[in-house]
C-alpha positions in Angstrom: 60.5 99.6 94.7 59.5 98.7 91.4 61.6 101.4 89.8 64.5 100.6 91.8 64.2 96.6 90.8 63.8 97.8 86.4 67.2 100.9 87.5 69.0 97.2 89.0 68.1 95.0 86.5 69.4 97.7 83.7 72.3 97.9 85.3 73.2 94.7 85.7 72.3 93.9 82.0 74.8 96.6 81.0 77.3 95.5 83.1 76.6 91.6 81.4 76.5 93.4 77.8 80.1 94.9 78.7 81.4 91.6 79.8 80.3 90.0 76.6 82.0 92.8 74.9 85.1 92.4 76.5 85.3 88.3 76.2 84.7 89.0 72.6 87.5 91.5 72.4 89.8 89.9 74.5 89.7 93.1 76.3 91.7 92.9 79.8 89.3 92.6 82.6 91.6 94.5 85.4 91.1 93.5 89.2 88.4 95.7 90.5 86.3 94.7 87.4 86.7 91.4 88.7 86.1 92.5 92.2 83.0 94.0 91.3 82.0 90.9 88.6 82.1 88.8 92.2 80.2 91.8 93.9 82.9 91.8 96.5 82.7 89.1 97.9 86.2 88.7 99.3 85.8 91.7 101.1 82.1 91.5 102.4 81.0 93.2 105.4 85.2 94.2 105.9 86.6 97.8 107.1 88.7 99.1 104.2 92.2 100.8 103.9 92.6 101.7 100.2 95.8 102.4 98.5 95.2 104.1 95.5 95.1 107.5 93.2 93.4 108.7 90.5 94.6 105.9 88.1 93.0 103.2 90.2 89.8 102.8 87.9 87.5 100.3 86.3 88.2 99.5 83.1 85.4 102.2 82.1 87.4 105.0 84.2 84.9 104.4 87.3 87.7 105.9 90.4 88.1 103.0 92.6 88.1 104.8 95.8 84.6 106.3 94.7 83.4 103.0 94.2 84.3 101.5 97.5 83.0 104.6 99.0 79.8 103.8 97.3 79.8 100.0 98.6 77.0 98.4 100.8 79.3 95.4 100.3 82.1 96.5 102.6 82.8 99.9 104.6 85.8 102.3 103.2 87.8 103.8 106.5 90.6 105.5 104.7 92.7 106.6 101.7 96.2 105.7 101.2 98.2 107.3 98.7 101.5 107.6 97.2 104.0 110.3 95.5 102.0 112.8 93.9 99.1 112.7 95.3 95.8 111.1 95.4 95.2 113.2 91.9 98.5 112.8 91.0 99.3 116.1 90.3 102.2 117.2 93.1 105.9 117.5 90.7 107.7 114.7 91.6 110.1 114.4 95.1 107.3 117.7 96.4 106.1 116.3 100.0 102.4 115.6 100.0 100.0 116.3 102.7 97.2 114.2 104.4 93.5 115.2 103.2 90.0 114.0 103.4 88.4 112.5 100.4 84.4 110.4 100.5 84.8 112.0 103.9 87.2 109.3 105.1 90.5 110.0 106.5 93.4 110.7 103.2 96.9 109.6 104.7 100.0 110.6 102.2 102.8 107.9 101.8 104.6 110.9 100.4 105.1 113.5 103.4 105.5 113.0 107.1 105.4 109.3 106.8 106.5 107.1 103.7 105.9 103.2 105.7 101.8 103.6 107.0 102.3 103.7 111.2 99.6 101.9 113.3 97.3 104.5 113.6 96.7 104.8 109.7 95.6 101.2 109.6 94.0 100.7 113.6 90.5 100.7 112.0 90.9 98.8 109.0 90.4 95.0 108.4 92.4 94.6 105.3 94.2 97.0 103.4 93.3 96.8 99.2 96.1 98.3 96.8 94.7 99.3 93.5 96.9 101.5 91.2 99.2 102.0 88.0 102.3 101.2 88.2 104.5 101.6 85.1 107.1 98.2 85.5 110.1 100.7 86.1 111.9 100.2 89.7 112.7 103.8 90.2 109.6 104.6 89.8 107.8 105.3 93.8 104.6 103.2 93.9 106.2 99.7 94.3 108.5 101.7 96.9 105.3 102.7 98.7 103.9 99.3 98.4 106.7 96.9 99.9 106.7 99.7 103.0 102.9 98.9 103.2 103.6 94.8 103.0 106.3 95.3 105.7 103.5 97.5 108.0 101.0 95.3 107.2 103.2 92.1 108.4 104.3 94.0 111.0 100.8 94.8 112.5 99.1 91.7 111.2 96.9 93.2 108.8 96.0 91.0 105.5 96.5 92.6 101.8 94.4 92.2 98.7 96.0 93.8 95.5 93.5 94.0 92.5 95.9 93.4 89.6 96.4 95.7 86.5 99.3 95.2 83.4 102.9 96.2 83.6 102.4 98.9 80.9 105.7 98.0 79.5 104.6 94.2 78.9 105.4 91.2 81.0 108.5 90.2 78.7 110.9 93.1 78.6 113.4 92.7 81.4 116.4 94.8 81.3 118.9 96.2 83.4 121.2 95.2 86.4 119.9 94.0 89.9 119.9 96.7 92.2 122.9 96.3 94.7 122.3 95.4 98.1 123.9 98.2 99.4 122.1 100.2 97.0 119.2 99.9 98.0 116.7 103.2 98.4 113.0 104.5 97.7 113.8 105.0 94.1 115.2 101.4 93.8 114.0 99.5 97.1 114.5 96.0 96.0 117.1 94.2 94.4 115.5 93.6 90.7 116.2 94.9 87.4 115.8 98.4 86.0 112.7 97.0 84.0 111.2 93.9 85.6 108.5 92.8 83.7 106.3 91.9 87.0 102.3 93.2 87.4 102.3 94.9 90.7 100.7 92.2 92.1 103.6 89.8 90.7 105.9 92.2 92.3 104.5 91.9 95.5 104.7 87.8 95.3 108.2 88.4 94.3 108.8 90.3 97.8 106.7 87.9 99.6 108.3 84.7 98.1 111.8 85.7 97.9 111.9 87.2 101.6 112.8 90.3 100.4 110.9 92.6 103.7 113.0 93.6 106.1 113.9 91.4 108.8 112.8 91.2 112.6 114.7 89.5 115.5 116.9 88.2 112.1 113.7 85.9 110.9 112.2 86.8 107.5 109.3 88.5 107.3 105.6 88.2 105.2 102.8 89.9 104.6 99.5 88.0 104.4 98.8 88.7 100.4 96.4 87.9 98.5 96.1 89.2 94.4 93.2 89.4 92.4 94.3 88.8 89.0 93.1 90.1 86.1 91.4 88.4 82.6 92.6 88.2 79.6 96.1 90.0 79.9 99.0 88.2 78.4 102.6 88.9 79.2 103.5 89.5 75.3 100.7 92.1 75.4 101.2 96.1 74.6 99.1 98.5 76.1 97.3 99.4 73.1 96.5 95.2 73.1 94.8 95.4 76.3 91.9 97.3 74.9 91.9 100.1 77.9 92.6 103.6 78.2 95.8 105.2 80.3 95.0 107.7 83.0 98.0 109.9 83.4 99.8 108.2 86.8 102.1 111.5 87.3 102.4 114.9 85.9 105.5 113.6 83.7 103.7 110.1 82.7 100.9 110.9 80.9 100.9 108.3 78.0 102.2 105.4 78.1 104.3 106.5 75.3 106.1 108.5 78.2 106.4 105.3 80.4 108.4 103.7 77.2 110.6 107.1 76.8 111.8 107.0 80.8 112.8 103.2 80.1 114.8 105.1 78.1 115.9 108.6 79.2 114.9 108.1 83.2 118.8 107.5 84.3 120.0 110.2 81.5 118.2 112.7 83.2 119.8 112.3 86.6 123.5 112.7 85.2 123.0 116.7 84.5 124.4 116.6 81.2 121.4 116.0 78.8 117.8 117.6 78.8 115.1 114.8 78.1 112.0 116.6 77.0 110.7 117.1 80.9 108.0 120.2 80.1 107.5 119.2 76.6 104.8 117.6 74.8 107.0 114.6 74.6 108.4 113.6 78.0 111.5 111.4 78.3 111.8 111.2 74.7 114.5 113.4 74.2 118.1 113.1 74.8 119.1 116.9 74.4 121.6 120.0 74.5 122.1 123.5 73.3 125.7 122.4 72.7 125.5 119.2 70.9 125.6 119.0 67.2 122.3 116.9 66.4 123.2 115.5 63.0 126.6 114.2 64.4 125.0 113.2 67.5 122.2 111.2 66.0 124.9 109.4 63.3 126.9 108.5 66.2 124.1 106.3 68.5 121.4 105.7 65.9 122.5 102.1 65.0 123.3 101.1 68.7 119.8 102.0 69.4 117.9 100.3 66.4 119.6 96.6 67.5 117.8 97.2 70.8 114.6 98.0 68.7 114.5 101.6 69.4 113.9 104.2 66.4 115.4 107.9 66.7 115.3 111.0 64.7 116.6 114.2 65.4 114.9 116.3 67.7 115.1 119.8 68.9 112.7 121.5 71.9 112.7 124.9 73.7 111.0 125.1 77.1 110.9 128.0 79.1 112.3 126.3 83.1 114.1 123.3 83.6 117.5 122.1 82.7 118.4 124.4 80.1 115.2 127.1 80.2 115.0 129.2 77.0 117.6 127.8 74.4 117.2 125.1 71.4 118.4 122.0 72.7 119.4 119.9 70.3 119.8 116.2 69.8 117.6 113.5 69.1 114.2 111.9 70.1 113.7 108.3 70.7 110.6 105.9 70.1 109.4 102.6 71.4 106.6 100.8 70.2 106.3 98.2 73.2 107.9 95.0 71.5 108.6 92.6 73.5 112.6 92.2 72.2 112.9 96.1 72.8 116.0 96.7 75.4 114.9 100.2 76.4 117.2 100.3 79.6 120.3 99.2 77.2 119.4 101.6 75.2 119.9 104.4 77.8 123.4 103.2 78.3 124.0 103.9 74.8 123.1 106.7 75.3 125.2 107.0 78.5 128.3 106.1 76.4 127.4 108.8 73.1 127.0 111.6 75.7 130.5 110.3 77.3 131.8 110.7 73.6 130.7 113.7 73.0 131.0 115.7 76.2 134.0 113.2 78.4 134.2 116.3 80.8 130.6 115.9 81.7 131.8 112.2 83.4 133.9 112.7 85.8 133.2 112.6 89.6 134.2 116.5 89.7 131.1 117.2 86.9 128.6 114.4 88.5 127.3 114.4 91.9 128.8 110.9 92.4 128.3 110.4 96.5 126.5 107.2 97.6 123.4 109.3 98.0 123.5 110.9 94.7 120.4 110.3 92.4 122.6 108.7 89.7 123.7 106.0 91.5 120.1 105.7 93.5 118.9 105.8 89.7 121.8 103.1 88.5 121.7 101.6 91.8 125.4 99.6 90.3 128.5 100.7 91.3 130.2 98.5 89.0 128.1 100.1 86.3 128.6 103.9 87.4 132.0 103.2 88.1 133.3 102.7 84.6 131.0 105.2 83.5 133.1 107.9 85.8 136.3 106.1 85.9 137.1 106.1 82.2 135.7 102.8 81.9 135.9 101.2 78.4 132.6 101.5 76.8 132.3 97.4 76.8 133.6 97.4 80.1 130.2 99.5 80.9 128.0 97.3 78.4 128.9 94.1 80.4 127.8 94.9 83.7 124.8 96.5 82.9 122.8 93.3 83.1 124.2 92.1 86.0 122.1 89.3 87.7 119.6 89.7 85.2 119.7 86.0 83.9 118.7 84.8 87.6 115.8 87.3 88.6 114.4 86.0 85.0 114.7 82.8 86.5 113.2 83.6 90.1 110.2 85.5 88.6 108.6 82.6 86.4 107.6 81.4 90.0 105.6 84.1 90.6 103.9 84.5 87.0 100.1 84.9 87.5 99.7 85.3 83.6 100.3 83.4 80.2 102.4 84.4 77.3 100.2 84.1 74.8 
């Protein structure tokens, strides 16, 4: 017993020294350090559904699920997890199966099912979301987590989301609105390309502006609750938060890939341009065996430095993929997380130099261009994609590709957990 009293005090005096550490460092304190700082109390003596993968960890890379499998605090029934896997390692769009993980149930929001049905969550009290998202709405983990809200409210089971950043910053908001009729897993709600929300802003956002589907035509809403974090600012950068990325996908895994598919994630769907998918260097390419680099480059490189982008030319060879075994040849593109960078405007220029260069390639006989096309899911405009394919001017495509941005910046501030500065 004595042993067991010194092993608890060291501990906790370690986990004080960190804390001290991190005050005097102004290094972010994420939601489950918080969680365990109150040595759970919010979810004492509770039955637990997480939702989480492998980059749901303490700020000293501690898995989250292993520690809530570990807790005398509160009891872990089951594993939730989203596209790719718990370990984050299926390609994306591959189904995932269900598994068994701290020998509790593993249910995929990726396969069979992609909204949690009762049976997932019979056993549960409350359902706790903790993972990395990366503040881009095409990407599928805010897709998974407004279907949980919706099961949740529909089965009258309570939420707790343990915060983390927006890797991307809380300023940067760029892009369109989503249309309405628009509307898919790859762009579920109407907001902006990059919104500039935590995830557990996002889901306040949903909750607040009644954005779950409807039932007998009254507006629906999950009991949430959001365990901030400590020390994040919005104006932060990653690097600024003092904690280390886990890969969240097997094409994200820096964060300088998160700031490259701001960039290159809707070129990619088009067909016409290879963005460094298989390369050391994902997203950060906008590429083709037939395009001449130099002109290519002289053409967009001034377009993309007023959005606060940098370029170069660039030229990769990977052996599958768009364009397996050939140079392709074109530029690569760098953001360093400022605040005023304008990554999704700077994928429409890009957008409009690959119209220059290769017109045939946008047409709706080269582009896939039905409702359910990944371009527009991607795009998720039709005003936008339609002057891109329609021989739109190219300020014709540069004025509505912020769309409705002004007013979600307004709507948002309501939901702000965090300070600027």
């Amino acid at each position: 017993m004595k042993i067991f009293t010194q092993v608890k005090i060291i501990a906790i005096l370690i986990f004080m020294q960190g804390l001290a550490l991190s005050q005097e460092s102004n290094t972010v304190l994420l939601g489950i350090d918080n969680l365990i700082e109150m040595g759970f109390s919010p979810l004492a003596g509770k039955r637990i559904a997480l939702l989480t993968n492998t980059s749901g960890r303490t700020g000293n890379l501690e898995l989250t699920a292993s520690i809530f499998a570990q807790s005398e605090e509160c009891s872990l029934v089951c594993i939730l997890t989203p596209e790719h896997g718990f370990f984050a390692t299926a390609p994306a769009g591959q189904e995932v199966g269900n598994d068994s993980l701290y020998s509790v149930p593993t249910y995929s929001l990726y396969g069979k099912f992609r909204r949690p049905v009762k049976s997932m969550l019979e056993s549960c009290d409350i359902v706790v979301v903790d993972i990395q998202d990366i503040g881009i709405r095409s990407y599928t983990y805010i897709s998974t987590l407004y279907n949980l809200m919706d099961a949740c409210a529909e089965f009258g089971k309570p939420i707790l989301i343990l915060d983390r950043p927006n890797p991307l910053g809380g300023l940067i908001v760029d892009g369109s609105v989503a249309d309405q009729d628009m509307l898919s897993f790859v762009g579920i709600v109407p907001i902006p390309y990059l919104h500039g929300l935590t995830i557990g802003e996002f889901a306040l956002y949903v909750n607040g502006e009644g954005l779950l589907p409807k039932r007998n035509g009254k507006t629906v809403k999950a009991e949430l609750q959001v365990l901030k974090m400590k020390y994040w600012k919005r104006s932060m950068s990653w690097e600024q938060t003092g904690l280390k990325f886990v890969p969240t996908s097997p094409n994200i895994p820096t964060v300088n890939a998160i700031r490259g598919a701001a960039i290159t994630g809707p070129i990619g769907e088009i067909g016409s341009a290879g963005i460094g998918i298989g390369t050391s260097f994902p997203f950060q390419y906008c590429a083709s065996p037939d395009v001449n680099a130099e002109a290519f480059h002289e053409y967009v490189k001034e377009n993309l430095a007023m959005l606060g982008i940098q370029s170069g030319i660039g030229v990769y060879r990977i052996s599958s993929g768009k364009y397996p075994n050939k140079d392709c040849k074109g530029i690569m593109v760098f953001s360093d997380g400022n605040p005023n960078d304008k990554p999704y405007s700077a994928s429409i220029e890009l957008l409009l130099a690959l119209r220059h260069f290769f017109p045939e390639q946008f047409t709706k006989d080269y582009v896939k261009d039905e409702p359910k096309s990944m371009f527009r899911k991607i795009i998720a405009n039709n005003e936008l994609v339609n002057a891109l394919l329609i021989n739109g001017s190219d300020d014709e495509v540069r004025a509505s590709m912020n769309k409705g941005k002004e007013e979600f910046e307004r709507k948002r501030e309501k939901y702000f957990l965090y300070p600027i500065y």
